[in-house]
Each structure stands twice: as structure tokens, then as C-alpha cells.
C-alpha positions as CSV (number, residue, x, y, z in Angstrom):
1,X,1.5,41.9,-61.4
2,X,-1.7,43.6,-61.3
3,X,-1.0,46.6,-62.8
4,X,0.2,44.1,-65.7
5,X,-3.1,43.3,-66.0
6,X,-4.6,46.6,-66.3
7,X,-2.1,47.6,-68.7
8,X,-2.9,44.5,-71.1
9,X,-6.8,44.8,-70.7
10,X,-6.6,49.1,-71.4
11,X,-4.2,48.4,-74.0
12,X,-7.0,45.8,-75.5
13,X,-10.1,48.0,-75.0
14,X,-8.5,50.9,-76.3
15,X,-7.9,48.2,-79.5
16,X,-11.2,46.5,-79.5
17,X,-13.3,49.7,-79.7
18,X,-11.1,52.4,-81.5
19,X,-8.7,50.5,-84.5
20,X,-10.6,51.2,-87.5
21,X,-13.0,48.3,-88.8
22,X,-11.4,45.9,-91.2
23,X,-14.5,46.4,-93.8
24,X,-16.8,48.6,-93.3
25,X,-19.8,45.7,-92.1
26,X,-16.8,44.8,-89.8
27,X,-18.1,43.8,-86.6
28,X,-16.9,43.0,-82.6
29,X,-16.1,39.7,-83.6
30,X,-13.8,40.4,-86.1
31,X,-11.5,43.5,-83.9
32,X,-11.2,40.5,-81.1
33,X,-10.2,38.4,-83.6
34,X,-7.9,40.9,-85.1
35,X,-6.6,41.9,-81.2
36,X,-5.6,38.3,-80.9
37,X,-4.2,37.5,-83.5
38,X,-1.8,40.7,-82.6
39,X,-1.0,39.3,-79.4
40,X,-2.6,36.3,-78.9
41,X,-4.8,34.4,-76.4
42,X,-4.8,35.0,-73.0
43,X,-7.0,32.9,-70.4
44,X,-7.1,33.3,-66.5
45,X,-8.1,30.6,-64.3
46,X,-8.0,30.0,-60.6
47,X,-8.6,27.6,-57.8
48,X,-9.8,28.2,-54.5
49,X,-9.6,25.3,-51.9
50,X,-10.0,24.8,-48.2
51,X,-9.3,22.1,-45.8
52,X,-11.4,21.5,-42.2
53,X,-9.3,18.0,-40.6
54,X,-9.2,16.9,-37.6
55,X,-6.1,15.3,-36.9
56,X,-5.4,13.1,-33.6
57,X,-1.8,12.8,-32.9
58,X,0.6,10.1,-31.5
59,X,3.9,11.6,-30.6
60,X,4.8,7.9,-28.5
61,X,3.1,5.8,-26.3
62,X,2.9,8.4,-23.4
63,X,1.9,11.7,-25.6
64,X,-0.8,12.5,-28.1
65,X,-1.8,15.5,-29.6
66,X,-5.3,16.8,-31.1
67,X,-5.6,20.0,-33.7
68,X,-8.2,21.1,-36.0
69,X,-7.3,22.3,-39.2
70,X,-9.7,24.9,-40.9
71,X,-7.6,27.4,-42.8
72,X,-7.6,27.9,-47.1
73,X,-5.2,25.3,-48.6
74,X,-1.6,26.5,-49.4
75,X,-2.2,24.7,-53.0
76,X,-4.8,27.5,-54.1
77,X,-4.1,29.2,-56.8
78,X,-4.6,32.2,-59.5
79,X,-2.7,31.6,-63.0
80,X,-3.2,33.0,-66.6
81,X,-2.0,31.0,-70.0
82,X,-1.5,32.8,-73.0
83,X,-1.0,30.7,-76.4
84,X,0.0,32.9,-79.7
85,X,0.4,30.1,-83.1
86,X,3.0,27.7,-81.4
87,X,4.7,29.7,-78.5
88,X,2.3,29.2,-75.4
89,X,3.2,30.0,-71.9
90,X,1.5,29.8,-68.1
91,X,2.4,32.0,-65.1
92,X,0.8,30.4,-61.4
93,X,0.8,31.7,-58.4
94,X,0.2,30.1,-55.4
95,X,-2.0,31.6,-52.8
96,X,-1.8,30.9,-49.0
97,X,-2.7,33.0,-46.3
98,X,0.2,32.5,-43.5
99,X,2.9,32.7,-46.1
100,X,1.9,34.7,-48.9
101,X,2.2,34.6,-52.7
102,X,4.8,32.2,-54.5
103,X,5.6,31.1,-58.2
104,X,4.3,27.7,-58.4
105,X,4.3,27.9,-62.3
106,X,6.3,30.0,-64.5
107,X,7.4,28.4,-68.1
108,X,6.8,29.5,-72.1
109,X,6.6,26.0,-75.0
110,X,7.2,25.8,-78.6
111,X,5.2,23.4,-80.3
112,X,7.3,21.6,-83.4
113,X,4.5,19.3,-84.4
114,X,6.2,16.3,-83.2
115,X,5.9,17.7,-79.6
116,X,7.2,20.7,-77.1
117,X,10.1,22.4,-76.1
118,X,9.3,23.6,-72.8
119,X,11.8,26.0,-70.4
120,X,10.9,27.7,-67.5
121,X,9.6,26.1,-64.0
122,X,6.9,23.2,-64.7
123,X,6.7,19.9,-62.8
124,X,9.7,17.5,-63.9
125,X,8.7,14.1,-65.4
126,X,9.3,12.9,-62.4
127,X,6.9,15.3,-60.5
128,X,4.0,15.0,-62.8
129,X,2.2,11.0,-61.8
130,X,-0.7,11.8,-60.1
131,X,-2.3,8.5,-59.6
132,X,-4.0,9.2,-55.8
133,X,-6.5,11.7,-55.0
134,X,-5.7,11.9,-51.0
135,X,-6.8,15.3,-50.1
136,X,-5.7,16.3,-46.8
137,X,-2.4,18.1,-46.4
138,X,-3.1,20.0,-49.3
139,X,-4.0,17.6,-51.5
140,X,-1.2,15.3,-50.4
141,X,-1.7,12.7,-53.0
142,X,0.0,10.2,-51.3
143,X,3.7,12.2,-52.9
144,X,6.6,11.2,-50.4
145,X,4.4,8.1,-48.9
146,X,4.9,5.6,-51.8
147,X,3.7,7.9,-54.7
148,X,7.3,9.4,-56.7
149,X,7.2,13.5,-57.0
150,X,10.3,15.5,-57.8
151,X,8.1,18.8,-57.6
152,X,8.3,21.9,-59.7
153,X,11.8,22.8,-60.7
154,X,13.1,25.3,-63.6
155,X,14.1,22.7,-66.8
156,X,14.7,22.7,-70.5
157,X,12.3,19.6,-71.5
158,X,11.4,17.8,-74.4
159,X,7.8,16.4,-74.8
160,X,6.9,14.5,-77.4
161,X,3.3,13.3,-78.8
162,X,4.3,9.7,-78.5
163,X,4.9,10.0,-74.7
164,X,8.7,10.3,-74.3
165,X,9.5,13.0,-72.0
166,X,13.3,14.5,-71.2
167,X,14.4,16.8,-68.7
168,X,17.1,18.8,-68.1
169,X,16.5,19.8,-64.3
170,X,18.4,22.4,-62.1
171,X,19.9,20.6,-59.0
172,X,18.9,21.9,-56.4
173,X,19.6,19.1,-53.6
174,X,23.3,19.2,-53.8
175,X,25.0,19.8,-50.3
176,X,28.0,19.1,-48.7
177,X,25.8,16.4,-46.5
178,X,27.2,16.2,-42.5
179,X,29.8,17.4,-43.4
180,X,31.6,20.1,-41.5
181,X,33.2,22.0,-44.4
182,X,33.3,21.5,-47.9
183,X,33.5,22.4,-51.4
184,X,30.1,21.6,-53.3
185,X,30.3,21.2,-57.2
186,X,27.2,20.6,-59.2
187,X,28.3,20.6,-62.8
188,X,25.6,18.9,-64.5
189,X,21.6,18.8,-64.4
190,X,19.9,16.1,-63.0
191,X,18.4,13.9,-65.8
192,X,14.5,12.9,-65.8
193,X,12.9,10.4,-68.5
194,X,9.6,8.9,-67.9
195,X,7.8,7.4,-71.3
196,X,3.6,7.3,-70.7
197,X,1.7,5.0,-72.6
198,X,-2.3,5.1,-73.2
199,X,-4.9,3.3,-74.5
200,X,-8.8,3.1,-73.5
201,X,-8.6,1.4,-70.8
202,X,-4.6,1.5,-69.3
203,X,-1.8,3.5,-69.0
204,X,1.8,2.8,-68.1
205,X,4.5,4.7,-66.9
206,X,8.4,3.8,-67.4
207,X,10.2,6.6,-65.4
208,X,13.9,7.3,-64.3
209,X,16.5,9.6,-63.7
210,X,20.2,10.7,-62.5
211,X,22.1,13.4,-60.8
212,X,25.7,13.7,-59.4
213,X,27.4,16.1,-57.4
214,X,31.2,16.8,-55.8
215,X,32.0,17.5,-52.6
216,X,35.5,19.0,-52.7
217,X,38.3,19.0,-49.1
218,X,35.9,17.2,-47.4
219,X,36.3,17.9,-43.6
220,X,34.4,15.9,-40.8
221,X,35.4,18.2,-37.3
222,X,36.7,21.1,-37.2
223,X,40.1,21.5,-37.4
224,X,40.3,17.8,-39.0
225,X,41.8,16.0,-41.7
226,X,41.2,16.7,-45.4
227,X,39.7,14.2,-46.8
228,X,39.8,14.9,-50.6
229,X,36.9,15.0,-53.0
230,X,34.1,12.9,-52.7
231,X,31.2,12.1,-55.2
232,X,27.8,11.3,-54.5
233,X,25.7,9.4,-57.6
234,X,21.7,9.4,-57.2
235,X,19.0,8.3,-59.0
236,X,15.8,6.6,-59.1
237,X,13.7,4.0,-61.6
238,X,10.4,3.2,-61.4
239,X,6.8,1.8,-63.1
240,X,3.6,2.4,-62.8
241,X,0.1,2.2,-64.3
242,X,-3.7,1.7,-64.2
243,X,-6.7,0.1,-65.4
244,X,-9.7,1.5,-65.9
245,X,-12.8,-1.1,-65.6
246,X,-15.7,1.6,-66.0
247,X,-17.1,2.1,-63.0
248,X,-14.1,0.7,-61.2
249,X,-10.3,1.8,-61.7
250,X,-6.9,0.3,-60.1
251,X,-4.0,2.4,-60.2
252,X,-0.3,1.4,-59.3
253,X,3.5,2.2,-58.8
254,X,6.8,1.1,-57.5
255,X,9.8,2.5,-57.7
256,X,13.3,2.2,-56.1
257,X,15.7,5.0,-55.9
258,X,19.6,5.8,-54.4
259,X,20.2,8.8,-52.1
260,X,16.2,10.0,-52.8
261,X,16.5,12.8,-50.8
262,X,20.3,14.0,-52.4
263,X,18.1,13.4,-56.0
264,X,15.3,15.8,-55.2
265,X,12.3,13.6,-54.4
266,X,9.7,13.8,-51.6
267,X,10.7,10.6,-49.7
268,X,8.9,10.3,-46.4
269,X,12.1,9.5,-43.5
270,X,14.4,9.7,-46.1
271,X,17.6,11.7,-44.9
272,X,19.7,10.8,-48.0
273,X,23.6,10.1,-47.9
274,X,25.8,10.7,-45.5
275,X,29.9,10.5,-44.8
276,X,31.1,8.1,-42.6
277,X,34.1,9.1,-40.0
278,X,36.5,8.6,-43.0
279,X,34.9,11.1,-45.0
280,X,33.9,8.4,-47.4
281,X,29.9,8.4,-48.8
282,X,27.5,6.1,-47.2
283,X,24.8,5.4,-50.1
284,X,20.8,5.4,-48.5
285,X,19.0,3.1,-50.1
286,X,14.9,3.8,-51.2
287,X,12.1,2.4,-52.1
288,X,8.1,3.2,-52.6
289,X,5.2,1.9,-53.4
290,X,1.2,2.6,-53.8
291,X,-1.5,1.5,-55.3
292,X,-5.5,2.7,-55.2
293,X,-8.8,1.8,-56.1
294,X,-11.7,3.2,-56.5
295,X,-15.3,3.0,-58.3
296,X,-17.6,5.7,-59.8
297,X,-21.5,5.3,-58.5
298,X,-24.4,6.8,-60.4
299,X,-21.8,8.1,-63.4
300,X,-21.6,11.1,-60.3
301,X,-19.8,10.5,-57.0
302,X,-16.3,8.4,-56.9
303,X,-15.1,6.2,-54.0
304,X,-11.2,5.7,-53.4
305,X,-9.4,4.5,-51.2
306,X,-5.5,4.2,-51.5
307,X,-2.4,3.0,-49.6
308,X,1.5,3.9,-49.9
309,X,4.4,2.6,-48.0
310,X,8.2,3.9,-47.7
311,X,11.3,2.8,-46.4
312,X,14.8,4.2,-46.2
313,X,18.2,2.3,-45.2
314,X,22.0,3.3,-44.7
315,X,24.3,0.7,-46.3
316,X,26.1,0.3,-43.3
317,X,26.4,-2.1,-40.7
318,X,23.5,-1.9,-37.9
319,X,21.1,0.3,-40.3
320,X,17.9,-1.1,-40.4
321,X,14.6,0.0,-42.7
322,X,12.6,3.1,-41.6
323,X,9.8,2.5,-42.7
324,X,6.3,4.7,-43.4
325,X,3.1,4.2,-44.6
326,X,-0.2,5.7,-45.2
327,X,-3.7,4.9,-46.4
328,X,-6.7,6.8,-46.6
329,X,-10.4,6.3,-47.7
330,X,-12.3,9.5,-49.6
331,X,-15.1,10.5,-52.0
332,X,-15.5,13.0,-54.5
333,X,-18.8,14.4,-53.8
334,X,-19.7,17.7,-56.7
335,X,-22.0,20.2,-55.7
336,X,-22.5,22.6,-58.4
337,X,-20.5,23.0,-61.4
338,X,-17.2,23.5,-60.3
339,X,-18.0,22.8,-57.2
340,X,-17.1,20.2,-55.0
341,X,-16.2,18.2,-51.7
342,X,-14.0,15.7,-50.6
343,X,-14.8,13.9,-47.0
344,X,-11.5,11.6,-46.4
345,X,-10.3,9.6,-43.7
346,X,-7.2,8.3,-43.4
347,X,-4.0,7.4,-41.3
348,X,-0.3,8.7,-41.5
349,X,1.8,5.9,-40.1
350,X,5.7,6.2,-38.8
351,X,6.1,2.7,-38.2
352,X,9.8,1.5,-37.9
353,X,13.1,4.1,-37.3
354,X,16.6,3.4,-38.6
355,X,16.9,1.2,-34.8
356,X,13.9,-1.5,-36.6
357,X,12.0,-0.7,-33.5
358,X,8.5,0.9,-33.6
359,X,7.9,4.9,-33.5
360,X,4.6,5.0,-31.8
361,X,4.3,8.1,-34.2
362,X,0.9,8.3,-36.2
363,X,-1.7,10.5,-37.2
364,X,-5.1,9.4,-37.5
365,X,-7.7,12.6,-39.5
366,X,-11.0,12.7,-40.8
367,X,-12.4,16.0,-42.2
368,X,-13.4,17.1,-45.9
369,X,-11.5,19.5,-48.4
370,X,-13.2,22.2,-50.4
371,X,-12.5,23.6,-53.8
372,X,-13.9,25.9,-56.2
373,X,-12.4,26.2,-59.8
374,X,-12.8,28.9,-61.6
């Protein structure tokens, strides 16, 4: 990748300071101009963040568990955008010191007027609400704990200006389950839709989406019966929105989803579908929910605080909810430009397993992220 870099920058040197002038008063200004309109516009931005949390853990009522967490943020990142009339297209890397470099970003668009075909790895419509500003856990977000993400998959996707979006989205969360053997058939991408609407002072979200996979010869033990194919249906709706009362804002979602995990979302306790002793599919039922508020004081610093909650259950007899929640309270403190701090505190609550009895499993942090844009 870096020697990428060098080639492009030689290659635009070499072009800035030797091609011949346009005119003869032809200036700087007008050979940049000239390079880019040969091969475009090319930007490179970064992001470098770091967490320091301490995090007091409750494993059950006999056992808990301290750590301090003061290491850079696997979210930090280096990325470059290059935009050439109406192709455009962004490469990010993610950064993180215990386990190396990864693709977080890597997709091209072509802008029709009406909107943009997009291809290439981006966040889904489902992975791109963003409504909480919980920092810890690289900036967690609340995503899993009531707040709907479905990550950053490769798509074909259709944006449009008046705030449809469509996606056709690898599956990647196909499996043949607990199953012992079987045949796994993914024929068709998982769907996303999510419609955004804006004005000064709101926004709404309508979002929802639907994948299916095969599980062929299903086999529960080894050396068991066949039970034939199987197919498991997921998907997930939801809404969402906020309102912004200058200095104060509310934000809000719900959503309710089928098999979350078997779909692709981050669904804290979720452990999606399963087969029952028959080999027949036993659906997992999901929901989520957060909301946050928060207030801006002196036009500089903001104040949020935000809560989510989860639960998962089996459709089958003697399931109860597992449920999960979390809720935090932060403020957004700049220091120089770019420059700023987050101090947060905040609680990561098990609650209820699958039994309806209590986990005694919680975390309770305070600490402060850092982050530098650049």
C-alpha cells in the first residue's frame, strides 16, 4: 500500500513540475488543476483514538474482576477518498495495535444525479444509525445493546437523494446452526431498506430487511437420521428518530427482528436459531430498544447520557427472555481543533438468562476516550 502511495505522488510531481505550461503565463495553479482533472482528487484523512477505562467486573455474586484499559482503540483509522466527475471511491484501514491492519472500508460510487450506485464494502443500511455517542469499547455506541448495526459488509446499493436506500448484502451469517452435519445453501443476498427523512429540527428512520438460507441432510448426532432440508427465514424492522430542541436533543429507536444473529446484526445474548431433536428450526425471537438525550452548554461542550435494552427468546416451551441492558452518561469535551475528550461512565448489565433468573453479570467503567482527527 505504501509504495502505492509513492508511486501516485512521484508520478504527480514529475507532472506538476515538468508537463509543459498550458499558456505561456500558465501558473502552479493551473498544472494541479490540469493533474487532477487527469486523474482526479485524492484526499487522505485519519483518526487516531485512545481509550483509558477502568472497568470493575461482576462475573456472579461470589467473583468480580478489575482491569484498566489504556491501549489505542481498535476503531483508529488511516483512509484516502479519491472523487474523479461522478466515480468517487474510499479505501480505510483500520489500525490496532494487538491485531494489526484490516479493511474496514473499501467501495467505488457512481453518482446519476438522482443518487448513487455504490459496490464494494461500506456499512449496510442497516449498519449506518448512529444515534448514541457511548465511547468506551471502541466507541461502542450502544450497537448490540438496543441500537441496530449490521456492520460493514461487501453490497451493491442504491442511494438515493430523497432518502431511500437498497442493499444487496453478502450473507455472511448462514450456518448449518447445532447441527452436526449439513448442507448450507445461501442462494440469495440478504435485503436491507431503511428510508431517512430530515428536516430542521427531526429525523426519522423506517428500516428493514430479509435473508434466507438452506440447510440441506440435516443430521443432529452422529451417525443419526437424515432429516431432509430445512430453511431458516430472518429478518428485522424497525423505527427510529430524533428531535433536535437547540441546545437539547432526544434521539430514539425500536426495532424487533427474527433469528438477529442468523440475519447479521450485533444482538447482545442473541444466539439465533437453533434445531430441535427433530431436526426442525426453532425461530429466536428479538427485540431492541434505546433512546438518548443530551444538551449542548456554551454552544461548546455536550452532555449525553443514553440507555439501551435487549432481549432474546426461543419459541419453545420453557424459554424465557434474556435480557441486557446498558446506560451510560458522557461529555464531549474539545481541546483544540480536532482535538478532543470524552470522560464517560456507564454500566453494561446482563440481567436475565434464557432460565428468567438473574446473571449477577455486570460491568460497571468510568474512564475518558481520546481522539485526534486528522
Amino acid at each position: 500500500m505504501q509504495k502505492i502511495w509513492v508511486c501516485l505522488l512521484a508520478i504527480g510531481f514529475v507532472f506538476v513540475f515538468s508537463a509543459p505550461a498550458p499558456a505561456a503565463d500558465g501558473s502552479l495553479e493551473d498544472r494541479v488543476k490540469a493533474l487532477e482533472d487527469t486523474i482526479g482528487s485524492w484526499s487522505i484523512y485519519g483518526s487516531a483514538r485512545f481509550q483509558t477505562f477502568y472497568n470493575d467486573n461482576n462475573i456472579n455474586d461470589d467473583t468480580d474482576d478489575q482491569d484498566l484499559v489504556w491501549d489505542s482503540a481498535a476503531n483508529a483509522r488511516l483512509g484516502g477518498k479519491m472523487v474523479k466527475d461522478k466515480i468517487s471511491g474510499v479505501y480505510e484501514l483500520g489500525v490496532d495495535d494487538d491485531n494489526g491492519v484490516s479493511t474496514r472500508l473499501i467501495y467505488a460510487s457512481y453518482d446519476f444525479g438522482a443518487g448513487k450506485l455504490v459496490i464494494g464494502q461500506d456499512y449496510t443500511p442497516l449498519g449506518s444509525m448512529f444515534y448514541s455517542n457511548q465511547v468506551v469499547a471502541n466507541d461502542n455506541d450502544l450497537l448490540g445493546w438496543g441500537a441496530i448495526y449490521a456492520g460493514r459488509v461487501p453490497q451493491i446499493k442504491l442511494q438515493l437523494k430523497n432518502g431511500l436506500e437498497f442493499a444487496l448484502v453478502e450473507n455472511k451469517s448462514s450456518s448449518k446452526l447445532n447441527a452436526f452435519s449439513g448442507d448450507v445453501d445461501a442462494l440469495m443476498p440478504k435485503l436491507e431498506v431503511r428510508y431517512n427523512l430530515k428536516s430542521g429540527m427531526f429525523f426519522a428512520d423506517i428500516f428493514g430487511g430479509y435473508s434466507t438460507f438452506k440447510v440441506e441432510d440435516v443430521v443432529m448426532v452422529q451417525g443419526g437420521a437424515n432429516f431432509g432440508d430445512e430453511t431458516l427465514n430472518a429478518w428485522a424492522v424497525g423505527v427510529g428518530g430524533g428531535l433536535n430542541l437547540d441546545p437539547a436533543f432526544i434521539r430514539a429507536q425500536v426495532y424487533m427482528a427474527q433469528n438477529a444473529k442468523n440475519f447479521g446484526l450485533s444482538h447482545t445474548d442473541a444466539n439465533g436459531a437453533m434445531f430441535d431433536d427433530q431436526g426442525s428450526i426453532v425461530d429466536e425471537d428479538n427485540f431492541g430498544a434505546h433512546i438518548v438525550v443530551g444538551t449542548k452548554i456554551s454552544n461548546k461542550y455536550v452532555v449525553e447520557a443514553g440507555y439501551g435494552y435487549v432481549s432474546s427468546e426461543l419459541d419453545v416451551s420453557g424459554s424465557d427472555k434474556n435480557t441486557a441492558m446498558s446506560y451510560y452518561l458522557n461529555a464531549t469535551i474539545p481541546v483544540y481543533g480536532s482535538f478532543f475528550v470524552v470522560p464517560e461512565v456507564g454500566v453494561f448489565d446482563y440481567a436475565d438468562g434464557a432460565d428468567g433468573e438473574d446473571e449477577h453479570k455486570d460491568t460497571t467503567y468510568f474512564g475518558a476516550k481520546w481522539q485526534i482527527n486528522f
